[in-house]
C-alpha positions in Angstrom: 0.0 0.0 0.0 1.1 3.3 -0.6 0.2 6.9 0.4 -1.9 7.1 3.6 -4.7 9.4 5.1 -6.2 10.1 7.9 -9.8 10.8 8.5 -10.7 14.0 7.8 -12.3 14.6 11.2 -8.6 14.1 12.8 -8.0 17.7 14.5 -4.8 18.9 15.5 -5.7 17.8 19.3 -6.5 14.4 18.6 -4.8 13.7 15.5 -2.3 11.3 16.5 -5.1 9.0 17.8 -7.5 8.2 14.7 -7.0 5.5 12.2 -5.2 5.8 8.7 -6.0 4.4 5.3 -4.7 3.5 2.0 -6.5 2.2 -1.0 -5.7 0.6 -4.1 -7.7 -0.9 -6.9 -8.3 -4.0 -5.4 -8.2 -3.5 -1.4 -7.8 -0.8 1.4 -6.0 -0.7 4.2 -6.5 0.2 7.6 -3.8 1.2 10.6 -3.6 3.0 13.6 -1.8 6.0 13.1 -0.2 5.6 16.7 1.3 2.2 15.7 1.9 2.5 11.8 4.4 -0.2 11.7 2.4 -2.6 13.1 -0.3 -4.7 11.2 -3.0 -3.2 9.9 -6.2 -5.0 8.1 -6.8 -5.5 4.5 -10.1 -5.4 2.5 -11.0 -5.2 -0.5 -12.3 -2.6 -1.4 -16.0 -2.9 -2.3 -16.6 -4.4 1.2 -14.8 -1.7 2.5 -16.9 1.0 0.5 -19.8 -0.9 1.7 -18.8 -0.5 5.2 -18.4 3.5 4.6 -22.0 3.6 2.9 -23.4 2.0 6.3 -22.1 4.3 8.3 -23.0 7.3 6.9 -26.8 5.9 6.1 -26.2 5.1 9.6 -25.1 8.4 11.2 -28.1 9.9 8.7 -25.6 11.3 5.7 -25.4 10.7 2.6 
């Protein structure tokens, strides 16, 4: 995996403790952005864009 983000929501006070991920054609990654060179979990990446719709339907957004 190459370049990775973090959330959006991540503000400058809490920014060290969110999640990070990557995604390629075929699978996204996720790691904790305290621990980045430890494991972090692979999907691919429609489940993961599934999971992402849920949420937000979930939360109310669209």
């Amino acid at each position: 995996m190459g370049n990775w983000r973090k959330s959006s929501y991540s503000g400058p006070d809490d920014g060290n403790e969110c999640v990070e991920i990557a995604a390629s054609d075929s699978h996204t990654s996720v790691r904790d952005s305290k621990a980045p060179s430890r494991a972090s979990l692979v999907f691919p990446s429609e489940t993961f864009a599934a999971f992402i719709e849920g949420l937000k339907r979930a939360a109310g957004g669209s």
